[in-house]
Each structure stands twice: as C-alpha cells, then as structure tokens.
N, CA, C and O atoms as CSV, one atom per row, in Angstrom:
chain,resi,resn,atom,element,x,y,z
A,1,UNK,N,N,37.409,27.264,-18.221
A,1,UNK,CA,C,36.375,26.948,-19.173
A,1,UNK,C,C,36.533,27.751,-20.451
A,1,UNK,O,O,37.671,28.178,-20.647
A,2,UNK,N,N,35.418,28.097,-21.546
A,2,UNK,CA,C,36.028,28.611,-22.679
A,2,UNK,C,C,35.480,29.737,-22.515
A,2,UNK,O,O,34.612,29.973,-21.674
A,3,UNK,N,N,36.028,30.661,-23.448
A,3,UNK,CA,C,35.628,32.080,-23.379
A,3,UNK,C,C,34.262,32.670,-24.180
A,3,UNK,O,O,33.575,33.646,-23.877
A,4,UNK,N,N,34.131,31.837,-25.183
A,4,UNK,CA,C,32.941,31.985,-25.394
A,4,UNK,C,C,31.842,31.475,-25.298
A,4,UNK,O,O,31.733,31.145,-24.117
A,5,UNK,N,N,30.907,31.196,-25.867
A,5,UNK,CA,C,29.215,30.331,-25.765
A,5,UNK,C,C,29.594,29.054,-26.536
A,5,UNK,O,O,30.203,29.070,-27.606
A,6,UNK,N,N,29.279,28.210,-26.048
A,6,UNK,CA,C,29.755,26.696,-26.283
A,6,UNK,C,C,28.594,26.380,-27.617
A,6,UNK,O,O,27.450,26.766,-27.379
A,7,UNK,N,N,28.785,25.833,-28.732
A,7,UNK,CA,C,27.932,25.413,-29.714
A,7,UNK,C,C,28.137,24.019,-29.708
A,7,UNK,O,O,27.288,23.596,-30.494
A,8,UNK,N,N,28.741,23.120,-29.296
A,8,UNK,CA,C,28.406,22.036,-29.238
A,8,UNK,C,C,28.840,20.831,-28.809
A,8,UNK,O,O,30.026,20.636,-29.075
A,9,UNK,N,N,28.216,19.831,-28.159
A,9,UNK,CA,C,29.142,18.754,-26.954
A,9,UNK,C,C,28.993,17.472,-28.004
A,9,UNK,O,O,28.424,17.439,-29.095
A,10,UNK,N,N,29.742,16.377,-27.249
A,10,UNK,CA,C,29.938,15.204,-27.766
A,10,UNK,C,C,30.374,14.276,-26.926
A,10,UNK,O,O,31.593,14.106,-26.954
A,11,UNK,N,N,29.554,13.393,-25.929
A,11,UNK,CA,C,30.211,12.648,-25.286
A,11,UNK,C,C,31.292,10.698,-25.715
A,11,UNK,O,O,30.978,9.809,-26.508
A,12,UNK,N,N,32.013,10.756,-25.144
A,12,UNK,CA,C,32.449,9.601,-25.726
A,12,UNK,C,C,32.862,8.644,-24.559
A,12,UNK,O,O,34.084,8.751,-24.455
A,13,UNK,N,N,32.349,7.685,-23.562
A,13,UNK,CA,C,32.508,7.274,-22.411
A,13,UNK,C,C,32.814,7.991,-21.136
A,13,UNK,O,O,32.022,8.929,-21.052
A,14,UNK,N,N,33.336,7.970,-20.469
A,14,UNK,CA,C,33.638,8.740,-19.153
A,14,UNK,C,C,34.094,10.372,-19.645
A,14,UNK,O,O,34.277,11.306,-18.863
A,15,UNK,N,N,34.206,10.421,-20.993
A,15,UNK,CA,C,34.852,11.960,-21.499
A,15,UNK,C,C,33.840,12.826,-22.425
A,15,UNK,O,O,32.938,12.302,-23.079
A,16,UNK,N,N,34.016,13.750,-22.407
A,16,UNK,CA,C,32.969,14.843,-22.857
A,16,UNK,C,C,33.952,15.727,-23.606
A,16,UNK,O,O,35.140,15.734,-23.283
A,17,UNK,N,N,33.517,16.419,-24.530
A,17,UNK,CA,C,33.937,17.741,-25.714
A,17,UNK,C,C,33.421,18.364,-26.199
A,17,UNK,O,O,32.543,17.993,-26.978
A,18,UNK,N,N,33.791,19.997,-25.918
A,18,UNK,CA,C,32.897,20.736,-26.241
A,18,UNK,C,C,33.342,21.718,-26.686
A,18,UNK,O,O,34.192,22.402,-26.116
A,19,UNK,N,N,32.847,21.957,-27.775
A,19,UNK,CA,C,33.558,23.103,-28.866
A,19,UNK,C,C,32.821,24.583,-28.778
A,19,UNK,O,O,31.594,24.620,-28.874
A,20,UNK,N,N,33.343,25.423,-28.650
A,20,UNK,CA,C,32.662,26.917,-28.763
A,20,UNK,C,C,33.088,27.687,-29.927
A,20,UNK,O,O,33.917,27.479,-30.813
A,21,UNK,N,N,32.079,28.870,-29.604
A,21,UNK,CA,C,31.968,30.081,-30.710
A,21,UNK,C,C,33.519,30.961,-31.166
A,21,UNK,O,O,33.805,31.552,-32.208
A,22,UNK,N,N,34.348,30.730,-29.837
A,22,UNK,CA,C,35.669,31.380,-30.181
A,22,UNK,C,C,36.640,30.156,-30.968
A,22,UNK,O,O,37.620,30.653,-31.522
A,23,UNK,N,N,36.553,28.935,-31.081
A,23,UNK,CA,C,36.932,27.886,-31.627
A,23,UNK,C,C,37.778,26.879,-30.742
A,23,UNK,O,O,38.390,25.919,-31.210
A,24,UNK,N,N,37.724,27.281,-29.180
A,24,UNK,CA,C,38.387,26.111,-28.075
A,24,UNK,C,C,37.375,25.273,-28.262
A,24,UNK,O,O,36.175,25.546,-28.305
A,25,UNK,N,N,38.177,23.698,-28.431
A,25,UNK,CA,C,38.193,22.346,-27.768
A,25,UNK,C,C,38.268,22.235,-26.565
A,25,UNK,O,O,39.300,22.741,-26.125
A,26,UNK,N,N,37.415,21.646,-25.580
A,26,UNK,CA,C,37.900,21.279,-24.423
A,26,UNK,C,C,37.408,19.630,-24.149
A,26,UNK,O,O,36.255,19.278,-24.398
A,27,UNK,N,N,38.536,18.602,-23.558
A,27,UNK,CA,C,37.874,17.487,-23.496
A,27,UNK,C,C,37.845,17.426,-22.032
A,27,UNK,O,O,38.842,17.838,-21.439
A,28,UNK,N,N,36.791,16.945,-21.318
A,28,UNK,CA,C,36.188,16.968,-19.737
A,28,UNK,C,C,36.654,15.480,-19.381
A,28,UNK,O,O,36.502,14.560,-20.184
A,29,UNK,N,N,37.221,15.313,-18.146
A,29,UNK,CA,C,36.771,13.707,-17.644
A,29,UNK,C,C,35.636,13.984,-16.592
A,29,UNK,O,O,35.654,14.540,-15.494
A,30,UNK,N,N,34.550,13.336,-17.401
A,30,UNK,CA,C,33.469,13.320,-16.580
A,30,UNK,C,C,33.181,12.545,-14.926
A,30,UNK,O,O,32.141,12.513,-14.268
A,31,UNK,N,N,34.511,11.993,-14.625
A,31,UNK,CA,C,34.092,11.438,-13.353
A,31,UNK,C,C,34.941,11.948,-12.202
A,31,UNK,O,O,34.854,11.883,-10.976
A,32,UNK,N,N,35.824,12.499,-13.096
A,32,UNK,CA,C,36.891,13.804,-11.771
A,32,UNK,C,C,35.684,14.987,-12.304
A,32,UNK,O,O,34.848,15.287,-11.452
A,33,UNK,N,N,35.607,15.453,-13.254
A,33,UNK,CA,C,34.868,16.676,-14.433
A,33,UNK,C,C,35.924,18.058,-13.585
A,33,UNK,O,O,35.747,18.996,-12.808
A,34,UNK,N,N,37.238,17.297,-14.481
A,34,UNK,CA,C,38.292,17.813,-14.652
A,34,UNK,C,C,38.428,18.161,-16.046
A,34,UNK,O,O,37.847,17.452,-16.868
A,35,UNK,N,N,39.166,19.228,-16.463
A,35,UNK,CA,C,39.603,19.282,-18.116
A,35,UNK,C,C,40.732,18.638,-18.506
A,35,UNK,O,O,41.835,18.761,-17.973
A,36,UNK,N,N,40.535,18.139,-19.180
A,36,UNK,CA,C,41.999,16.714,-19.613
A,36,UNK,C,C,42.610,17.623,-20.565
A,36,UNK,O,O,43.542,18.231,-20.041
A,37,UNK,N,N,42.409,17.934,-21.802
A,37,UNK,CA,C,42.927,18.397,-22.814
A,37,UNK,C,C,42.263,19.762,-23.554
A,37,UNK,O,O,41.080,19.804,-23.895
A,38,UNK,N,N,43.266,20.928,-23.757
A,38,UNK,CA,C,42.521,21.897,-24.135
A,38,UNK,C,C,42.679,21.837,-25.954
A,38,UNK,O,O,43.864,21.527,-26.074
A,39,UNK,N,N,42.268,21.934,-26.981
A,39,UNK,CA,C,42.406,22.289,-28.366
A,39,UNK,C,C,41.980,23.717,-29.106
A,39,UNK,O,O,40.925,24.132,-28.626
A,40,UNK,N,N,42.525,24.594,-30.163
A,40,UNK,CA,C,42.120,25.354,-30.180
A,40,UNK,C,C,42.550,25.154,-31.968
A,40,UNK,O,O,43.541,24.777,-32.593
A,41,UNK,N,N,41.353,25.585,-32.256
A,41,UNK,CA,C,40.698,26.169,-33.518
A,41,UNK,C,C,41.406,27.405,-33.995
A,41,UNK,O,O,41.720,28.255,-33.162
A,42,UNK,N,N,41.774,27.630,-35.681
A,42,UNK,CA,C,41.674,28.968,-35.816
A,42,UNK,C,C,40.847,30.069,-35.539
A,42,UNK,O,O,39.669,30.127,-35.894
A,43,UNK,N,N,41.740,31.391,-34.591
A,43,UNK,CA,C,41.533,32.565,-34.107
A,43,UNK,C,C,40.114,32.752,-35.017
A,43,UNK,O,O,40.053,32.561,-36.232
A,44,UNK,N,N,38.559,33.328,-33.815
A,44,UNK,CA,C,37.600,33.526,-34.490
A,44,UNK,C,C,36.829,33.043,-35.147
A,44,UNK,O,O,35.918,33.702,-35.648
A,45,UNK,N,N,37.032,31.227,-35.406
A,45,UNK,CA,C,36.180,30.352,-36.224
A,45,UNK,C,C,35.790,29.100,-35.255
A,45,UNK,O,O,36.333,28.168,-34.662
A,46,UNK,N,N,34.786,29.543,-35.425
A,46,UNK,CA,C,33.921,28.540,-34.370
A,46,UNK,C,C,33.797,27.308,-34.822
A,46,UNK,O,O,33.835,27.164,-36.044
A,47,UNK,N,N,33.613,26.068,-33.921
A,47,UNK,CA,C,33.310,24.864,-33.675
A,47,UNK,C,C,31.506,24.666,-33.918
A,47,UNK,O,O,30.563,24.840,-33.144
A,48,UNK,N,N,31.550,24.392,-34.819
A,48,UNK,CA,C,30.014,23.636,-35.161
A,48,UNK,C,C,29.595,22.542,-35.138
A,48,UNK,O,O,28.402,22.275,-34.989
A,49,UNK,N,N,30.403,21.809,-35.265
A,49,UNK,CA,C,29.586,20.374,-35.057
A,49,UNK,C,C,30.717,19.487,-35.041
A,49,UNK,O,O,31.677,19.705,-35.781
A,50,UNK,N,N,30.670,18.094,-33.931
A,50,UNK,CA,C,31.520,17.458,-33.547
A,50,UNK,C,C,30.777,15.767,-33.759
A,50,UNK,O,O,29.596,15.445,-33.628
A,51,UNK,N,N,31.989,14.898,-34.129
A,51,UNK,CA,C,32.203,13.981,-34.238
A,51,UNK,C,C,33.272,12.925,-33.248
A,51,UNK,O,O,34.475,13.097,-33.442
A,52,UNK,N,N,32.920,11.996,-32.346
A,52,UNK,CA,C,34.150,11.508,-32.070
A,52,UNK,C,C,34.251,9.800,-31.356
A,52,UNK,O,O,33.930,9.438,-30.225
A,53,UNK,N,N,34.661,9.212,-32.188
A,53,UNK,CA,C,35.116,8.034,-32.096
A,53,UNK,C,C,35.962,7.333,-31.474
A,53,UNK,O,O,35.664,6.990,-30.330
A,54,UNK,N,N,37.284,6.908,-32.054
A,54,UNK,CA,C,38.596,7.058,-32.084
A,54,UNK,C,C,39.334,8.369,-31.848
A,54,UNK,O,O,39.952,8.578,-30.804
A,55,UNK,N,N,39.243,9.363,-32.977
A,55,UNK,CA,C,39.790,10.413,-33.030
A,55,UNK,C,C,38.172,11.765,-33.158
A,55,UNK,O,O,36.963,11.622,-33.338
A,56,UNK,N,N,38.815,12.601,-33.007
A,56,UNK,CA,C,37.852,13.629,-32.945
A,56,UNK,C,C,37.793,14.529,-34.218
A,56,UNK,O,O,38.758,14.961,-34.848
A,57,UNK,N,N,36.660,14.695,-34.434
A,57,UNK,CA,C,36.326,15.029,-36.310
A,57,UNK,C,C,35.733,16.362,-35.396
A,57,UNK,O,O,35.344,16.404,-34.229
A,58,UNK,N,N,35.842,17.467,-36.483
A,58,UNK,CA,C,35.028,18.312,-35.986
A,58,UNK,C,C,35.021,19.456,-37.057
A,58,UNK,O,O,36.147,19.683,-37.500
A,59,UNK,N,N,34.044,20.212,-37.563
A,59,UNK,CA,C,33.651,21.235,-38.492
A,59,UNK,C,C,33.267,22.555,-37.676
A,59,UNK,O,O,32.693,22.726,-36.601
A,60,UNK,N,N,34.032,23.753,-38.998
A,60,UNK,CA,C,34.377,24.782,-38.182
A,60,UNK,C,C,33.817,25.838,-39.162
A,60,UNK,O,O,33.678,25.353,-40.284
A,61,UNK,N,N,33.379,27.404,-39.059
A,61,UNK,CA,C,32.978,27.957,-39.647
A,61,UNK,C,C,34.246,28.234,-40.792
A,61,UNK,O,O,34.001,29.159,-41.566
A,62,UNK,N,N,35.304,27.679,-40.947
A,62,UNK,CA,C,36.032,28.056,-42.257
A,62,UNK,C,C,35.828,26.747,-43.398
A,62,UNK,O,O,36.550,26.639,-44.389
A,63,UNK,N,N,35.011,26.044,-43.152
A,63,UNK,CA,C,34.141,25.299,-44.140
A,63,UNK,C,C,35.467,24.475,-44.227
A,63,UNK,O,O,35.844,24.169,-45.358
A,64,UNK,N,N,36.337,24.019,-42.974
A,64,UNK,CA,C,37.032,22.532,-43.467
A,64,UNK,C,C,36.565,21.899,-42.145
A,64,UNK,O,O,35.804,22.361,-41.295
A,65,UNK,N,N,37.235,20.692,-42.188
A,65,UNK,CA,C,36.607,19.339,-41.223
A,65,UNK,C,C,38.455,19.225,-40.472
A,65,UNK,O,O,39.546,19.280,-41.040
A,66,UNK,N,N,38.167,19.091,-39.326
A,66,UNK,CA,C,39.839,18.721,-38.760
A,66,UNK,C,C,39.599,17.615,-38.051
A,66,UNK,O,O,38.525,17.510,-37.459
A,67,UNK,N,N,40.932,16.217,-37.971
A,67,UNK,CA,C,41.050,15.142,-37.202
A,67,UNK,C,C,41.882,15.547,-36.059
A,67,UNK,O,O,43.025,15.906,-36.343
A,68,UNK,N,N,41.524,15.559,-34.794
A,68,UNK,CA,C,42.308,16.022,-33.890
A,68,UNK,C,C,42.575,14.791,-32.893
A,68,UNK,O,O,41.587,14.235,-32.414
A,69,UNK,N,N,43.900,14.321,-32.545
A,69,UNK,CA,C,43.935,13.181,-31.326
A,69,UNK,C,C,43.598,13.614,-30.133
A,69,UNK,O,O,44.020,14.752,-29.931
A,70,UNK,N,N,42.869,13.053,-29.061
A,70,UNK,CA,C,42.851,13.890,-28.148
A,70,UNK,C,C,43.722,13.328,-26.912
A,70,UNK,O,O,43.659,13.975,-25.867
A,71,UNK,N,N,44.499,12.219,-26.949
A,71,UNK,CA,C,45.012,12.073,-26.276
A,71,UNK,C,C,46.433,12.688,-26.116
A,71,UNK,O,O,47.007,12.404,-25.064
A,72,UNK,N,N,46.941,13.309,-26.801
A,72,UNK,CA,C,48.105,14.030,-27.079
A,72,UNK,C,C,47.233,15.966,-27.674
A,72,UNK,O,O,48.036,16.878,-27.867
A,73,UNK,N,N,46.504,16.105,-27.764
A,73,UNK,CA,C,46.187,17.411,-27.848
A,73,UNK,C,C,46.355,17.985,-29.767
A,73,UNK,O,O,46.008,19.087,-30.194
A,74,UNK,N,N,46.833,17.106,-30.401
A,74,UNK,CA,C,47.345,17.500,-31.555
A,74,UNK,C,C,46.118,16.911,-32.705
A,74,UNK,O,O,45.293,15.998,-32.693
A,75,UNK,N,N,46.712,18.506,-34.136
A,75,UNK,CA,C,45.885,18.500,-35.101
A,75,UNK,C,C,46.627,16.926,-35.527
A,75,UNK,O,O,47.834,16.690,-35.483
A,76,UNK,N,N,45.361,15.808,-36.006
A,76,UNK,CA,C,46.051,15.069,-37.001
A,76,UNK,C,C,45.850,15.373,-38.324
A,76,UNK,O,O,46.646,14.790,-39.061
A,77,UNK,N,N,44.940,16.193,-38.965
A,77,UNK,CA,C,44.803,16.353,-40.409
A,77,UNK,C,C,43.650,17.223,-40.600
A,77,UNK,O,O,42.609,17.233,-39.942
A,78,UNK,N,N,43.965,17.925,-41.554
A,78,UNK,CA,C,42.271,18.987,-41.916
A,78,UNK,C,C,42.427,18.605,-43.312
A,78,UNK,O,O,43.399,18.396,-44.038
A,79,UNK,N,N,40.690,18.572,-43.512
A,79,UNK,CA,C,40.499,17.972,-44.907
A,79,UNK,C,C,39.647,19.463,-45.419
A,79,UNK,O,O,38.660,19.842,-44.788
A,80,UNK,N,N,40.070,20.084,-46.402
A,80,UNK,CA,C,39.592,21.228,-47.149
A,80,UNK,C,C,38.694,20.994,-47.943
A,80,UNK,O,O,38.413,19.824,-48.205
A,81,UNK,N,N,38.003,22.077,-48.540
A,81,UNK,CA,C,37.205,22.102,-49.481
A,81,UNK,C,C,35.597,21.851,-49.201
A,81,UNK,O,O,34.812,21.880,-50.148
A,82,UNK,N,N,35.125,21.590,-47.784
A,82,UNK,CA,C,34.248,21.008,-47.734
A,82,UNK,C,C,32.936,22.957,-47.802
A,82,UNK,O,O,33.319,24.124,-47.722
A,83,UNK,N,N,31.751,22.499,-47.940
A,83,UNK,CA,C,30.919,23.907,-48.042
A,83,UNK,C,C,29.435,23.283,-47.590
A,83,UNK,O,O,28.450,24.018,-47.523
C-alpha cells in the first residue's frame, strides 16, 4: 500500500486510484482488490486531486497537471504552468 496518508481516490469501473501525500499512484482491481499498477509522482509532492477517464489526469502540489496511462504504468505528458 502507500507510505503515506492517501489524499485522494477516483473510481473508474471495476478499478480504483488513489493518490497520496508522498506522491504514489496506486491503481486497485476492485474485484480481486489486488494492486494492478503502481505510479509515482515527484519525490515529496503530493497527489491532490484526480481525474480519470480514458487516461488518468491528476494535480500535484508542484502546481502542474500529469496524463498518466494506466495500463502500461507510464507518464504520458505534464502540462506546466498551471497555479
């Protein structure tokens, strides 16, 4: 599980994501509620608020927004500048 205090979930059909204060991603399959995929945030910047559709949007205390796939575990794009 993650190491720190979880700030915030997002379910998206049978799968769940939940971002914490140390900045791990974790996506759950809720019907094994197994961990499918782990993601990790820059060292120390927490996960605040999550989005997820298609791909997984998610805002982090370094004031950018990242697209992450979760079926492969990978960043697809961080969009800067946001405050």
């Amino acid at each position: 599980g993650h190491t720190a205090s979880v700030l915030c979930l997002q379910r998206n059909g049978d799968r769940l994501v939940s971002g914490s204060l140390s900045g791990e991603l974790m996506v759950w399959n809720l019907l094994t509620m197994s961990k499918t995929v782990e993601m990790r945030e820059a060292e120390g910047c927490g996960v605040n608020a999550l989005a997820w559709e298609r791909s997984l949007i998610f805002a982090a205390a370094d004031l950018n927004l990242q697209v992450w796939d979760t079926s492969s575990g990978r960043l697809v794009e961080t969009l800067k500048g946001h405050s």
